[in-house]
VOGU-3710 file (C-alpha; in Angstrom, 3 decimals, decimal comma):
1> xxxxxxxxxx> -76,336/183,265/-102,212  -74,732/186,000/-100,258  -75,446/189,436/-102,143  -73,387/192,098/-99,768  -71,524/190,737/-96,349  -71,608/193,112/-93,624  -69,092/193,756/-90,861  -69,561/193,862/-87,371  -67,898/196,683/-87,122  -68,209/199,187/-89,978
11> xxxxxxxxxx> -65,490/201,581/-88,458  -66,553/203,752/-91,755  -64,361/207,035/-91,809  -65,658/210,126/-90,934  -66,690/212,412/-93,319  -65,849/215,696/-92,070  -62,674/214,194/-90,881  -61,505/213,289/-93,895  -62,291/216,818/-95,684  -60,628/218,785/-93,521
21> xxxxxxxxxx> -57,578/216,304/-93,617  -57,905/215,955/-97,473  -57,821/219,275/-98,178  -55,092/220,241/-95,876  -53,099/217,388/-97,212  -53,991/218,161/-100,961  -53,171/221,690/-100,684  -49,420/220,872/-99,396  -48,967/218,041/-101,516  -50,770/218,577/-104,649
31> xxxxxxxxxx> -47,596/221,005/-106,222  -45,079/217,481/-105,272  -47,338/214,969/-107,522  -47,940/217,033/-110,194  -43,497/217,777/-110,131  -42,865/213,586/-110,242  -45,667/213,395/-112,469  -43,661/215,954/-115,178  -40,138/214,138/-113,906  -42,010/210,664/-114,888
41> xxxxxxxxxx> -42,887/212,254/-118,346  -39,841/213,480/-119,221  -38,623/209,329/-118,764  -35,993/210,948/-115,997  -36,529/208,741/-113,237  -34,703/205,627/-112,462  -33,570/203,751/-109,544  -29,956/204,377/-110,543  -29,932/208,249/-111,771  -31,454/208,716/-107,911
51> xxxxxxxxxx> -28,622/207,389/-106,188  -25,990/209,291/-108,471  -27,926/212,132/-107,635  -27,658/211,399/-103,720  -23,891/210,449/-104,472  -23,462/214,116/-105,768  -25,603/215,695/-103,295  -24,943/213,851/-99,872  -21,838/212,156/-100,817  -20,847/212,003/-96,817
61> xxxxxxxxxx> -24,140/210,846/-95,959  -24,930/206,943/-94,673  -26,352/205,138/-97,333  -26,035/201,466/-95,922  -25,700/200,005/-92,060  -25,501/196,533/-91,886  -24,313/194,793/-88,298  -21,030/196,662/-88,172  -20,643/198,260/-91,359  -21,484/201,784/-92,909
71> xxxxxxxxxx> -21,408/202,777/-96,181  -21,710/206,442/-97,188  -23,851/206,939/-100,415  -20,193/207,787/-102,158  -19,012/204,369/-101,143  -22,238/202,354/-101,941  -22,308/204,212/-105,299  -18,563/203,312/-106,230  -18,943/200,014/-105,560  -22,578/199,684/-107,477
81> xxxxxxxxxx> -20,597/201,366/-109,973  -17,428/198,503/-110,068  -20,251/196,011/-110,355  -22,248/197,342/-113,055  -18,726/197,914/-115,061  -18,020/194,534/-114,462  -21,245/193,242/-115,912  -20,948/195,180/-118,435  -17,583/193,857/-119,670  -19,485/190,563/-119,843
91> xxxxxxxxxx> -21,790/191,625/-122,236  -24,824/192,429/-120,435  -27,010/195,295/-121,565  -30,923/196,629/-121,075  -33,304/194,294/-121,090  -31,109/191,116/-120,204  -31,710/189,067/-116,940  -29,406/188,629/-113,705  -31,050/185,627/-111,675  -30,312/186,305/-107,999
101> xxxxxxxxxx> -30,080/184,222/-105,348  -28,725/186,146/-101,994  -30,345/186,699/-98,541  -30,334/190,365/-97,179  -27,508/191,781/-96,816  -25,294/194,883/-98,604  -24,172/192,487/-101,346  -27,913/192,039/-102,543  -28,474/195,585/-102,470  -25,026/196,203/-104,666
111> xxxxxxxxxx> -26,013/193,720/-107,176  -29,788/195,346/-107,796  -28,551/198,475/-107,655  -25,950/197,688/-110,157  -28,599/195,876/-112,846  -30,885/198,821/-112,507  -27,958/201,048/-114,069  -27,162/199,052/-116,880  -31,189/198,566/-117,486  -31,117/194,604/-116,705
121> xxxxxxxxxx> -33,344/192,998/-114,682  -32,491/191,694/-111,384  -34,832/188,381/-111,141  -35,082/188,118/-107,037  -35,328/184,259/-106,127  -36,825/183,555/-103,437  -34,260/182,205/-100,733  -37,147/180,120/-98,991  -37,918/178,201/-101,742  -36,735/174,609/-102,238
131> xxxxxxxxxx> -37,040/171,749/-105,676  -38,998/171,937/-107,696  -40,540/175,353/-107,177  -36,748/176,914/-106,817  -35,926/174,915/-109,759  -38,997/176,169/-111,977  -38,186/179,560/-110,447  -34,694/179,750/-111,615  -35,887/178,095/-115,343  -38,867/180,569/-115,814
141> xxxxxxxxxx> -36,331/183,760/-116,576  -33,665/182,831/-118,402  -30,854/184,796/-117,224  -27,077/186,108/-118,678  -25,852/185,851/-115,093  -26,412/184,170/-111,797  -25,378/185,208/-109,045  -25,661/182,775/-106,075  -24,608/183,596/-102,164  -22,708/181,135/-100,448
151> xxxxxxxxxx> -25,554/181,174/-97,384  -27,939/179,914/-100,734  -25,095/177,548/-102,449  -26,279/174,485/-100,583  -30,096/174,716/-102,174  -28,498/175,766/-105,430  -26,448/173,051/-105,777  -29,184/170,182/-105,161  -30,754/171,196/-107,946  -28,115/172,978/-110,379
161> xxxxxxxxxx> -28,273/169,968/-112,426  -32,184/170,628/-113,603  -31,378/174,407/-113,897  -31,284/175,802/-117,319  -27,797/177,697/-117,796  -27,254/177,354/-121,177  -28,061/181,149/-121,532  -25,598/182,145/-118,392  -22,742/184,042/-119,660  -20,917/183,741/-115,938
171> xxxxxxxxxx> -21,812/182,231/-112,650  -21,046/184,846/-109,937  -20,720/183,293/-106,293  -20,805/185,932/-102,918  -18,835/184,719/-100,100  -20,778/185,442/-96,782  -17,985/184,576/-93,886  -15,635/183,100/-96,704  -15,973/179,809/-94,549  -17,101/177,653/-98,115
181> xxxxxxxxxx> -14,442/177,259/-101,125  -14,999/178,871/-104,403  -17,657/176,273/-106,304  -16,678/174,577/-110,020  -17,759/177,601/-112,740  -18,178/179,881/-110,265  -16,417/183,713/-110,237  -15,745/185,031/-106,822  -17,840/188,349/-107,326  -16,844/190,804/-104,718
191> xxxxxxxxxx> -12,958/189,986/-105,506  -12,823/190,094/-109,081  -14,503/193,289/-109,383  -11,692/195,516/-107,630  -10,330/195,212/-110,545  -12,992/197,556/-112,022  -13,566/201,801/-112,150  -15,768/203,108/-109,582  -16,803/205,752/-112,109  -20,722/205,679/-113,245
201> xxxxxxxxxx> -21,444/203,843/-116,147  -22,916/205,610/-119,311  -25,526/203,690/-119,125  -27,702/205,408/-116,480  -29,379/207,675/-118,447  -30,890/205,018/-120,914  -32,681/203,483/-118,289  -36,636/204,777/-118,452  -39,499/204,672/-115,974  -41,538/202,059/-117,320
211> xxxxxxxxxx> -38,355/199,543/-118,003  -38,121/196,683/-115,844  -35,761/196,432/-113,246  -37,096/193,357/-111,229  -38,918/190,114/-111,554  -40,809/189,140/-107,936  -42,337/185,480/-107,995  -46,005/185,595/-106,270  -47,970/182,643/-105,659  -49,704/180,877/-108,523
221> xxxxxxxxxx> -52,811/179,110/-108,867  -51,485/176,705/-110,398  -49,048/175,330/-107,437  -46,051/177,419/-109,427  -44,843/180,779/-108,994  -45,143/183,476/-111,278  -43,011/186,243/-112,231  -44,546/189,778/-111,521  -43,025/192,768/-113,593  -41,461/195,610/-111,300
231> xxxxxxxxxx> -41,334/199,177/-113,298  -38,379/201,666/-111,956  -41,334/203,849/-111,625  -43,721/200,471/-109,610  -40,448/201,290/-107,131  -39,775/204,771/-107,001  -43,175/205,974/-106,723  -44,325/204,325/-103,756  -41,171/205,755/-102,444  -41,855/209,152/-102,889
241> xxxxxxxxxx> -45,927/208,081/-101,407  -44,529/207,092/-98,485  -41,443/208,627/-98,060  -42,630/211,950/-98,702  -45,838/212,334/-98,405  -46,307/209,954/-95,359  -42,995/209,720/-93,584  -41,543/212,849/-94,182  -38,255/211,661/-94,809  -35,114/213,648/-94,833
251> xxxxxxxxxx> -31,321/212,337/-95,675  -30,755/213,021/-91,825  -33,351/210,225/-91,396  -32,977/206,339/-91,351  -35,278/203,319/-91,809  -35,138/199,890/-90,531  -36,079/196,531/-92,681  -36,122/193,225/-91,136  -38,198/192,111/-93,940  -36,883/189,946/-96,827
261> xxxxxxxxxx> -35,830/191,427/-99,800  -37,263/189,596/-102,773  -40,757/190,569/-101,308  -42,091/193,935/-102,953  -43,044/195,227/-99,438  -39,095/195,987/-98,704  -38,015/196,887/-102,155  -41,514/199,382/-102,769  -42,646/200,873/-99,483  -39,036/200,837/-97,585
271> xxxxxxxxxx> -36,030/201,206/-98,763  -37,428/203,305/-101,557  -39,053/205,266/-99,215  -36,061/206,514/-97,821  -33,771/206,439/-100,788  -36,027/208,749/-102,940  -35,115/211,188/-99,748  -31,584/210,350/-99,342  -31,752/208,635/-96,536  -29,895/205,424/-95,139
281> xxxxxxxxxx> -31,211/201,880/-95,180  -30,590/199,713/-91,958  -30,508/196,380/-93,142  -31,387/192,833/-91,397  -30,710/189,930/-92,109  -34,010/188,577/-90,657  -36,624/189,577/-88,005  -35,394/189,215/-84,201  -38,093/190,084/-81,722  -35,253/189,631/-79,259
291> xxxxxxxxxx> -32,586/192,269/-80,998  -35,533/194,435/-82,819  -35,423/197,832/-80,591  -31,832/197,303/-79,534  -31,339/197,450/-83,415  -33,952/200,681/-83,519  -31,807/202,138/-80,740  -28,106/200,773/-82,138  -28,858/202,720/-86,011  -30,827/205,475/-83,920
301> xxxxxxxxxx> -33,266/204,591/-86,820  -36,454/206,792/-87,229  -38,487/204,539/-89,119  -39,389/200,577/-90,032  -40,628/198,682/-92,291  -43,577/196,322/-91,229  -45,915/193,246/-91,768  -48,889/192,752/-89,218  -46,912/189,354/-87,903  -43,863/191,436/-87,109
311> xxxxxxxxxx> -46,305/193,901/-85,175  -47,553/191,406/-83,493  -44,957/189,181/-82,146  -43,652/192,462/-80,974  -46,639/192,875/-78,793  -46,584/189,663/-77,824  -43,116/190,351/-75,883  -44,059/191,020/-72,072  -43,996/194,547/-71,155  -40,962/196,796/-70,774
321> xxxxxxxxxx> -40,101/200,170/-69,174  -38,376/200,686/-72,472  -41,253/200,016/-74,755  -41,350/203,771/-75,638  -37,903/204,527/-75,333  -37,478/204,428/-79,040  -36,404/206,911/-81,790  -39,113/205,771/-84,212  -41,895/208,078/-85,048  -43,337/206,677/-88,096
331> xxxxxxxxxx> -43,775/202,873/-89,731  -44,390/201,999/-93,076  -46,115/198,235/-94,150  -49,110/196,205/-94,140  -51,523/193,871/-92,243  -51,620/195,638/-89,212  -54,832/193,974/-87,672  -57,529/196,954/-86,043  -57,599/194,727/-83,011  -54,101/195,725/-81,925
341> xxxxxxxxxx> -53,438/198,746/-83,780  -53,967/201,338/-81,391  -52,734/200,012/-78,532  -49,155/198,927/-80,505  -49,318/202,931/-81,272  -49,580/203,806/-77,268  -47,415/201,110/-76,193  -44,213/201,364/-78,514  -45,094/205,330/-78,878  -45,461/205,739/-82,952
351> xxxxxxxxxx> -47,320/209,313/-84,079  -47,780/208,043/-87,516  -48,801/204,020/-89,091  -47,890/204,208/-92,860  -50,584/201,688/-93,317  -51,227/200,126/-97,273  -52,240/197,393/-99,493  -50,763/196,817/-102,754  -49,310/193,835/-104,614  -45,904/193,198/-106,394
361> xxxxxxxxxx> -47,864/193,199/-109,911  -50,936/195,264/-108,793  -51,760/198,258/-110,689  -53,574/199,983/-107,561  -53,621/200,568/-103,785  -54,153/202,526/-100,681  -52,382/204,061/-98,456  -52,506/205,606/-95,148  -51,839/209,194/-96,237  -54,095/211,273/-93,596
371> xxxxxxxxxx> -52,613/208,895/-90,741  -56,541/207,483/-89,738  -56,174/204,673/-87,256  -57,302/200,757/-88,676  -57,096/201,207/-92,251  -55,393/200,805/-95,444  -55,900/204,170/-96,414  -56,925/205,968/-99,183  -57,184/205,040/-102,588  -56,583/207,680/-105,411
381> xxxxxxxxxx> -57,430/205,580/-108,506  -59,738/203,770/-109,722  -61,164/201,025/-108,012  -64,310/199,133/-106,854  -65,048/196,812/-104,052  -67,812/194,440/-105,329  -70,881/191,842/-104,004  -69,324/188,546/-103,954  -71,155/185,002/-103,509  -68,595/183,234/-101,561
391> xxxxxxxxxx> -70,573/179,291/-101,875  -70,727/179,649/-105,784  -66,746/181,705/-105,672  -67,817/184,606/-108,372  -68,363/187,944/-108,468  -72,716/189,100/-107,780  -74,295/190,700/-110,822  -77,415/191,966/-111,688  -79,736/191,586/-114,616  -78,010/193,338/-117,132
401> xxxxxxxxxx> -74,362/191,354/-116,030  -72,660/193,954/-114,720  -71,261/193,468/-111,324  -72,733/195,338/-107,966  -70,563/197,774/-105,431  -70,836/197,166/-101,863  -72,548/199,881/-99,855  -70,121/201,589/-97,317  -69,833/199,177/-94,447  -70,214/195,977/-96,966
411> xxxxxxxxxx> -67,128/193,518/-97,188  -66,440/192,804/-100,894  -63,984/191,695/-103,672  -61,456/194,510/-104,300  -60,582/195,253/-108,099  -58,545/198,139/-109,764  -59,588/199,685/-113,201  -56,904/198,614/-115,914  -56,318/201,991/-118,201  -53,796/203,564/-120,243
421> xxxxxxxxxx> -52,124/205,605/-117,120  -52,861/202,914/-114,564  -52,329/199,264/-116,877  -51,878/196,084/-114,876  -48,547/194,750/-116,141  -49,157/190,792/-115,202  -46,700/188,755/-115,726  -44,166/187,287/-118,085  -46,773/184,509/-118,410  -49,534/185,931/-120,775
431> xxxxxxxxxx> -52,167/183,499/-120,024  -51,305/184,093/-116,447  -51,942/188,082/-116,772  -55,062/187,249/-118,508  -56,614/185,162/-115,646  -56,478/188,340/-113,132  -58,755/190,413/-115,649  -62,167/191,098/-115,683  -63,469/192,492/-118,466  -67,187/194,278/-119,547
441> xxxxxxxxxx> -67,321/194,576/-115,572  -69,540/197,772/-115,095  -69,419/198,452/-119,026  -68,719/196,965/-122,316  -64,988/197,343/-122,730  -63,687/198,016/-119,630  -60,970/195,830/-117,954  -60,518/195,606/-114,123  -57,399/193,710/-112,463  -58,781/191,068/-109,857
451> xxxxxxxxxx> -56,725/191,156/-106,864  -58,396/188,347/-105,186  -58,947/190,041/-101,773  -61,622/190,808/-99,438  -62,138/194,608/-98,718  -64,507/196,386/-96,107  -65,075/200,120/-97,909  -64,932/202,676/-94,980  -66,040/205,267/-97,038  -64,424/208,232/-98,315
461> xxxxxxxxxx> -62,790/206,151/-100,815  -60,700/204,274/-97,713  -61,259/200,417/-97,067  -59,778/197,931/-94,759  -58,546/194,386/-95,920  -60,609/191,565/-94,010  -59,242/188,419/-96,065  -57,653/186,355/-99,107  -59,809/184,549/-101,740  -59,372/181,577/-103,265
471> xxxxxxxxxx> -56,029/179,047/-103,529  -53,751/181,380/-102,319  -53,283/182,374/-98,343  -51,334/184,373/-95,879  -48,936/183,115/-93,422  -45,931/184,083/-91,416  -46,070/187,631/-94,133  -46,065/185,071/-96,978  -48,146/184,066/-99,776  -48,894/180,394/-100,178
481> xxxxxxxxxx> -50,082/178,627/-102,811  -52,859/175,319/-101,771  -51,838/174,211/-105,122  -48,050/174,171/-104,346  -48,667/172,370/-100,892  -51,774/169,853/-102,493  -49,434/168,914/-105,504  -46,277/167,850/-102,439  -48,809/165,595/-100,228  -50,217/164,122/-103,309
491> xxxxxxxxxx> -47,100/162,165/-104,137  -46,691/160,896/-100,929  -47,408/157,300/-101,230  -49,292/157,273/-98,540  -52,340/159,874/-99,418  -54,992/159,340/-101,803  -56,063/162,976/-102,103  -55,951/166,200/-100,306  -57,023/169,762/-100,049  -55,131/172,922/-98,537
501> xxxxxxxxxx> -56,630/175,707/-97,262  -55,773/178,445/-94,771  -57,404/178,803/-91,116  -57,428/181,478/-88,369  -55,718/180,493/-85,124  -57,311/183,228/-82,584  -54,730/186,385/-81,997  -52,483/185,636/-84,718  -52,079/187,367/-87,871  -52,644/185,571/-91,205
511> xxxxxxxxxx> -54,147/182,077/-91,425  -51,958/178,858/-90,811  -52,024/176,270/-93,628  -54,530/173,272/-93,017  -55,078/170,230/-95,159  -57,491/167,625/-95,039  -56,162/164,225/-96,158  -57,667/161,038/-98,132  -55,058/158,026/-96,959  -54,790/155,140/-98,756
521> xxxxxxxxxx> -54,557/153,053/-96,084  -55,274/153,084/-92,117  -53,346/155,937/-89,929  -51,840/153,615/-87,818  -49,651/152,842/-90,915  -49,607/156,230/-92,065  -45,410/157,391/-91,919  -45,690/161,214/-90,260  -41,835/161,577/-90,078  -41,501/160,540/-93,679
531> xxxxxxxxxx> -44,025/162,996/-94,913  -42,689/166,036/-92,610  -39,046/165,297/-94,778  -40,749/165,101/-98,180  -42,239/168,844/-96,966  -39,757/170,009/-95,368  -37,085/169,019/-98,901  -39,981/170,401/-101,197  -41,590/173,681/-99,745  -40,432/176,732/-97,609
541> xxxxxxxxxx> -40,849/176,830/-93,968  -44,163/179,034/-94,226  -45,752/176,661/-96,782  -45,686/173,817/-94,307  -49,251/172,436/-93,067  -49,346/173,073/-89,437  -52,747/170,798/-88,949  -53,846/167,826/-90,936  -57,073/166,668/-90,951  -57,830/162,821/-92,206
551> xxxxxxxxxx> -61,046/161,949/-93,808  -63,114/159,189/-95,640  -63,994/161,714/-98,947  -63,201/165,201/-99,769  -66,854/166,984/-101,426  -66,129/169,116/-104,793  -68,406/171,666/-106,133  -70,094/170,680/-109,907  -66,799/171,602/-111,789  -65,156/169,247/-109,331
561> xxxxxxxxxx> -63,136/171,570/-107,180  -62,897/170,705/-102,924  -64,946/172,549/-101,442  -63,469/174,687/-98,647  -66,055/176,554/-97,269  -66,596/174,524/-94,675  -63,831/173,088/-93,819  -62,240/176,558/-93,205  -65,053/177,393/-90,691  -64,676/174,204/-88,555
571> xxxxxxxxxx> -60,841/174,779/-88,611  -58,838/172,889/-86,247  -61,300/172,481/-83,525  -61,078/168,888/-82,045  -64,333/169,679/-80,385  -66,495/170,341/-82,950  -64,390/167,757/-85,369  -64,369/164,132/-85,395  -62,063/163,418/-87,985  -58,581/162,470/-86,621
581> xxxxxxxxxx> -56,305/166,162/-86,713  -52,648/166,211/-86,152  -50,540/169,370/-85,508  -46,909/170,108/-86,835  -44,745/171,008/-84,395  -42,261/173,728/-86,652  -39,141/173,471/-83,757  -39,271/169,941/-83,526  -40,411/169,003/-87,173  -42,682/166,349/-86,725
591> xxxxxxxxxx> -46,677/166,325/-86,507  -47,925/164,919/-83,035  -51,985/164,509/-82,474  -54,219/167,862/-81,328  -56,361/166,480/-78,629  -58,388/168,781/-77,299  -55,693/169,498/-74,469  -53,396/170,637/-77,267  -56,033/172,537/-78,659  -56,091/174,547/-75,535
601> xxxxxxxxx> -52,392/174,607/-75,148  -52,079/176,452/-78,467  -54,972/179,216/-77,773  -53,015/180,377/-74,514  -49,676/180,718/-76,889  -48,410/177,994/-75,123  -47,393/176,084/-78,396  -45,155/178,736/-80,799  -46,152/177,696/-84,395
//
């Protein structure tokens, strides 16, 4: 049983460090929380009374660039406005649901921003998913409207015929080029609402803190998504956390996002951060390393948003002259990896990481507020990183049952305290929310949120992530479900049984998806191209296995789960591994054999996956 893991390199905060930061920090900040603390108790603070405010206020201002469009925050608020007056006219009011279904661009942004004003809630498909986890995606919130981008139509329409509409007042469809005819049932949205006022709607000022304004579908356990509850306040504070208090944001300033927007890392940390300030967004529609600083350079933006893969793919690029020639001077994200942290910082020139860990449902994180290099920063609520035995997969306790902190400089499973002022929401499943609690953890009644992640405490309440737990893992800045991916290859005709796990491929961020395969027959009848369709119809491009693994038997633990220990340790290494192992080649879609030459071929980056 392991009681306490121990990394190899504590990098534990220093003490004096930190006070003399803290206290600087607390002194010029402490007035600011305690004035959106009052502004949150008076229930005036919502996503849509801040951008009439920043109408009124910078009405000149950019509030939008996207490619070769600009809109001032006077013309992204009239046409938010023309939307939400629109929807309105159809009947939709506080509380209802608008299921939507568009990649990034402005008319995503119009459409959220347009919900949050009337007090519905914008339920954010995810645009990667495919079947039957877009289907049970698009059934699990039953929504008054849909609104569906042509650059989505095609997956739509495969499965619009298992898609509960029943409740859908109107089908709303969003050119994007204007190449595709208007679909059967459809509206064409961004036409028919010139017909509407421009003027704000009166329902603004209804809309509270703690009402909903989006649904964001994290991976299940159970191989299905579920739908995490977003607060106004979930998105406005961690605006004003990093925005303010991190960034420093001013409307003169402007931040870049690459990063897809039904992820709450865009939505939470970015956009917000700069909209709390009146700032302008400079929207993507997906991560370029080729076009990424001639963007930076093109928007003159000050900021970016982040995940530790974008990071490092950018420092992955050979050197340039104009590494530093940038106008950034502070970024805002997670998963950053300590081993290239500091020298991204000297290379690309950026004063200040914005640095944090969080979740979409979470009811707790950290953040980088004192700007210390390699880690998540500091945590202001309450939360406890505790001893963990990773071969039996629950928490360490001691005689009495309660559970055991980690020393500073022990790795440990993170948890946040669930109270009155700081409850974890869950999700619209009930039994779902239930499954993340703890409860009677240090003390009888108490209730802690499990976030299922691995956490080295730095001291001085700081910590730095280390890994994922359990059937969920992190690839290409996504969450995958082994349930999802196990419950695809299992109806493949030609495998028995299998089990999905995630492994580290040296200097890369996240851990690829693996899975170790029980065929019902030899491999030399085993169909690879048939199987890489079946995944390729059935899961997103990140949830795709990059190695296979064939074996006799797969070992279970007594409550017959696989176990994965193991098999996560030996990874894809064909020369510690007997078993036959295949690779998936992502530009060519098909999985070829990893001999031990390809197995070298992919640790000098000479195969992109």
């Amino acid at each position: 049983m392991i009681e306490e893991s121990k990394s190899e390199d504590s990098n534990l905060i220093d003490v004096q460090e930190f006070n003399k930061k803290f206290q600087e920090w607390a002194k010029k900040y402490g007035p600011l929380l305690l004035e959106l603390g009052k502004l949150s108790a008076e229930n005036s603070l919502s996503w849509g009374l801040i951008l009439e405010e920043n109408a009124q206020k910078y009405p000149d201002n950019p509030a939008i660039k996207f490619e070769e469009t600009v809109l001032t925050y006077k013309e992204f608020n009239d046409r938010v406005n023309q939307y939400a007056n629109y929807f309105i006219s159809l009947g939709l009011k506080k509380g209802d649901i608008v299921k939507v279904l568009i990649k990034n661009r402005i008319e995503f942004l119009v459409v959220y921003s347009a919900n949050a004003k009337i007090g519905a809630i914008s339920s954010l498909i995810n645009t990667d998913l495919r079947k039957k986890t877009l289907i049970y995606s698009l059934n699990l919130t039953p929504g008054k409207l849909i609104v569906v981008g042509e650059e989505c139509y095609e997956a739509y329409n495969r499965v619009k015929s298992q898609v509960n509409s029943t409740d859908a007042n109107q089908l709303c469809f969003v050119h994007d080029g204007g190449e595709m005819k208007l679909p059967e049932n459809f509206v064409d949205l961004p036409q028919i609402v010139k017909n509407f006022p421009a003027s704000n709607p009166n329902t603004t000022t209804d809309v509270k803190p703690e009402d909903v304004i989006a649904y964001l579908f994290t991976s299940g356990t159970t191989g299905l998504p579920k739908a995490a509850l977003l607060t106004h306040s979930r998105v406005i504070g961690p605006g004003y956390a990093f925005g303010t208090l991190i960034a420093h944001f001013t409307p003169d300033d402007t931040i870049y996002i690459p990063l897809p927007f039904f992820h709450g890392t865009a939505l939470m940390t970015g956009w917000s951060s700069v909209f709390v300030n009146g700032g302008a967004l400079a929207l993507a529609r997906k991560f370029s390393v080729s076009h990424f600083w001639e963007d930076t350079r093109k928007f003159n933006v000050t900021g970016f948003n982040y995940v530790g893969e974008m990071c490092r793919y950018l420092m992955n690029q050979p050197p340039s002259d104009d590494d530093s020639n940038n106008p950034v001077r502070v970024v805002i994200g997670n998963g950053l990896r300590p081993e290239i942290w500091v020298a991204f910082k000297k290379r690309f020139n950026i004063p200040v990481i914005g640095e944090f860990y969080g979740s979409s449902e979470g009811n707790g994180g950290f953040a980088n507020l004192l700007n210390f290099d390699c880690t998540c920063g500091l945590s202001l609520g309450g939360h406890a990183i505790v001893q963990y035995d990773y071969e039996e997969e629950k928490i360490v306790r001691n005689q009495r049952g309660y559970a055991k902190r980690v020393r500073p400089g022990g790795v440990g499973l993170l948890m946040f305290e669930s109270t009155e002022t700081s409850r974890f929401r869950g999700y619209t499943d009930e039994k779902a929310t239930e499954a993340k609690l703890f409860r009677n953890l240090f003390k009888e009644g108490d209730v802690w949120f499990n976030t299922g992640d691995l956490m080295l405490d730095q001291g001085c309440n700081h910590a730095q992530f280390i890994d994922r737990l359990g059937d969920t893992f992190r690839w290409k800045g996504h969450n995958v479900s082994t349930s999802e991916v196990e419950e695809v290859l299992n109806i493949f005709n030609k495998i028995s049984m299998s089990s999905v796990y995630g492994v580290k491929i040296p200097n890369t961020d996240g851990r690829a998806g693996m899975a170790a395969i029980v065929p019902i027959s030899k491999i030399s009848e085993f169909n690879f191209k048939e199987l890489a369709k079946l995944l390729a119809e059935n899961l997103a491009p990140y949830a795709i296995p990059i190695f296979l693994r064939f074996k006799t038997n797969l070992t279970t633990t007594h409550s017959f789960k696989f176990k994965k220990l193991k098999l996560k340790e030996e990874g894809f290494n064909p020369e510690i591994i007997d078993d036959p192992l295949y690779i998936f080649i992502p530009k060519e879609s098909r999985y070829i054999p990893l001999t031990k030459v390809v197995y070298k071929r992919i640790l000098k980056k000479k195969i992109k996956l």
